[in-house]
Structures are given as C-alpha cells and as structure tokens.
N, C-alpha and C positions, 0 to 999 in steps of 0.2 A: 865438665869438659876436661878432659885429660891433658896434659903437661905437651902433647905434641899439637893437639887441636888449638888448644891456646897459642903454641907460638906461631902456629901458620894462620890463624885469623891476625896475631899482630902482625905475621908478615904482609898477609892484604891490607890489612888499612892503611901501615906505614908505603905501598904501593900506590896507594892511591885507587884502586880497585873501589872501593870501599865509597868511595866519593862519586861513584856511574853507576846509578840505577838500571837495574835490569828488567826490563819490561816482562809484563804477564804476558809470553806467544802465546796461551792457551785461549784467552777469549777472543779472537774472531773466528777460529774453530769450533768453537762449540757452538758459537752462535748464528754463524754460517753452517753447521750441521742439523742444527734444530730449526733453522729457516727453510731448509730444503730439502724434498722428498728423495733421495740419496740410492738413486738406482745400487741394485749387487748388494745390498745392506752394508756400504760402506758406514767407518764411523767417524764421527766430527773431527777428531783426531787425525784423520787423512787428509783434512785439507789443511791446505799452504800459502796464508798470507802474511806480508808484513803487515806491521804498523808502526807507521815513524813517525815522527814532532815531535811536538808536546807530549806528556802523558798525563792526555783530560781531553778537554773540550773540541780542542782543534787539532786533534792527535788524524794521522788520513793513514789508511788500509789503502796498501796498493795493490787492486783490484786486477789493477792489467797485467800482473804476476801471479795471481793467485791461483794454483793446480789444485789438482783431486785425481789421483794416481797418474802423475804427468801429464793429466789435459787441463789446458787453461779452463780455469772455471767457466772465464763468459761461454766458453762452446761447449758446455756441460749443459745435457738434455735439461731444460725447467727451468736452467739459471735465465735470470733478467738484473736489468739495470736497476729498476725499481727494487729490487730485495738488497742488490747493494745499498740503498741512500737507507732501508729498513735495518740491517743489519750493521753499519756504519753507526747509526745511531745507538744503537744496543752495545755495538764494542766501547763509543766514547762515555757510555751514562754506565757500566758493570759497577765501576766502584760504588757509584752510589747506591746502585741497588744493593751490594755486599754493606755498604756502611749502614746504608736503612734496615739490613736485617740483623745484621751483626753487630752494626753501631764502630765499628775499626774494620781496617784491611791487616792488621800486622801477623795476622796466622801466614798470610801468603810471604810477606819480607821473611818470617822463620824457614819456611820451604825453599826459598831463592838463598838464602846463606848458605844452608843446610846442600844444598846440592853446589855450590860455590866451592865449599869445602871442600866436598864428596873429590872433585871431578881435580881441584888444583893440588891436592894430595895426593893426585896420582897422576900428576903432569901434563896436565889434559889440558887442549886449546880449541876453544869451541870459538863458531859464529855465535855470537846474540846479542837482539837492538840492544841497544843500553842508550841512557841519556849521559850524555859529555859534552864538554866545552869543543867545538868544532873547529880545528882548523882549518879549512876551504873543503871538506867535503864538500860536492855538488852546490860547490860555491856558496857554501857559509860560514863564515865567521866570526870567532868570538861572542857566542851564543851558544848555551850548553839543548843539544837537543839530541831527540832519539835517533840515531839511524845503526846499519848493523855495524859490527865490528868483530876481527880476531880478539879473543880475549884470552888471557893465561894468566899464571900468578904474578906475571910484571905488569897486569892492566891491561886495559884497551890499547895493542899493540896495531891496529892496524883497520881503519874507518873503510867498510864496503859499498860502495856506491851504488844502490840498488836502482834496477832498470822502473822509471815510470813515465806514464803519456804527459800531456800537455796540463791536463785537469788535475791530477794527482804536483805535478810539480808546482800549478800555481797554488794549490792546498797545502803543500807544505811550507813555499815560502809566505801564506796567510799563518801557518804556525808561527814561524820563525817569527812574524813582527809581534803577533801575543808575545811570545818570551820577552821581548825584547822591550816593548811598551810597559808591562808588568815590572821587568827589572828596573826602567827608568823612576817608575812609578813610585818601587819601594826607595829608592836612592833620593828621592825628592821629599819623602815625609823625615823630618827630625827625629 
C-alpha cells in the first residue's frame, strides 16, 4: 500500500469509520434471486432489501420494502410469504455456510475495505447498513446495531430510519434485546 493509501486508512480508523461494520447488502439478493423464478430474466442483483439488527441470528430483512425494478416485491408475480421466512433463514445462516466452506469470512472484510478506500479517496458519501452504537434511531439507544446510515471519510455522519410494518419492527427490537443481553452477559463474566 502506497504512502497515500496508508494515510487515508489511518485517517478512517482515527475517524472512527473503522469501528461500524459494514454489512454484506449482497446476500438477500442473491438469495432472494435464486428463491424465485424472476420473470424478464432479471438478475438477483435487482432486487432491493435491507437487512438491519444484529449481524447473525436475529438480523430481520425488511420485506415491506423490498423492490425488483421499483415494484414491491410482495406484489411481484410468484412472490409469497412463505419464501420470505425461506429466504430470511438463508440470509441469517450465509456466514456459516461461507465459514463451513471456507472455514473464515475475512476474503469479504478485504472487499469492504478495499471499496471503503476506493469511494472515500474520492469524497464519496454513500447510504450503507453498518452496525454503530445508536443514538435514538427508531428509538434505540445505546446499543451498537445495524441500521442505514450516510457515510463519508468522517463516519457515519447521519442514521436513516428505514420504513418497516409492525412484524419487522417488533423483529428488530427482539434484535436489539440479543445485543443487549449478550453485552450484559460478557460484563458479568470476570
């Protein structure tokens, strides 16, 4: 790494950038691509869901935003509820199947730098989930969780409150208490 790459990754870390994970967008597309028969031969890649919480077990794809060339997925020919709880599962369990094959995820953290770099060496300020410590987004606090956010070389400059239904928001706040039991958890072993 050259003498300028080096000092704008120390400029992220000392940012604090460096400390808010950035989620994989790419799997509940592709796994929402490969669950459904994709009239026009669109490709997995076209469709558009979040996924917020956690990033694991109790991470929730919000479904009641998810498009495929600006139509809500649920009113996409084929689509059902049932391939959401199918495909929900597939997005929370990737890693393991990556670690079971691979045995590590860290080829993907090289990719997520590498384009980090790419985009803030050239002053760029993207949306993307990342996990951070929450100040009252969508009313939570003090619990570092995924939701979207403006990002730039001075960090997550600005948490997006993404629109979700009733089921999706009590899904997330079931994340929020994992983080938070988890945290108490490790604070309580010596």
């Amino acid at each position: 790494m050259g003498w300028v790459g080096a000092s704008v990754a120390a400029s992220i870390l000392h940012s604090g950038l460096a400390r808010e994970l950035l989620l994989d967008d790419a799997k509940p597309g592709l796994a929402e691509g490969e669950a459904m028969d994709l009239a026009h031969g669109a490709e997995p890649r076209s469709i558009h869901a979040q996924v917020v919480g956690e990033h694991g077990d109790s991470e929730v794809v919000l479904w009641s935003g998810a498009q495929l060339g600006g139509v809500p997925l649920r009113k996409w020919p084929g689509w059902s509820r049932e391939r959401e709880l199918e495909i929900g599962h597939e997005v929370r369990n990737a890693a393991y199947e990556i670690i079971a094959r691979k045995g590590t995820t860290n080829h993907a953290i090289g990719l997520v730098t590498a384009a980090l770099l790419r985009w803030t060496l050239r002053g760029g300020r993207r949306i993307l989930t990342i996990s951070r410590v929450q100040e009252g987004a969508v009313g939570i606090r003090e619990v570092a969780i995924s939701l979207p956010a403006i990002v730039s070389s001075s960090g997550a400059v600005e948490v997006i409150e993404p629109e979700m239904d009733a089921q999706e928001r009590e899904a997330l706040e079931r994340s929020v208490e994992v983080l938070r039991r988890a945290y108490q958890e490790a604070r309580s072993k010596p």
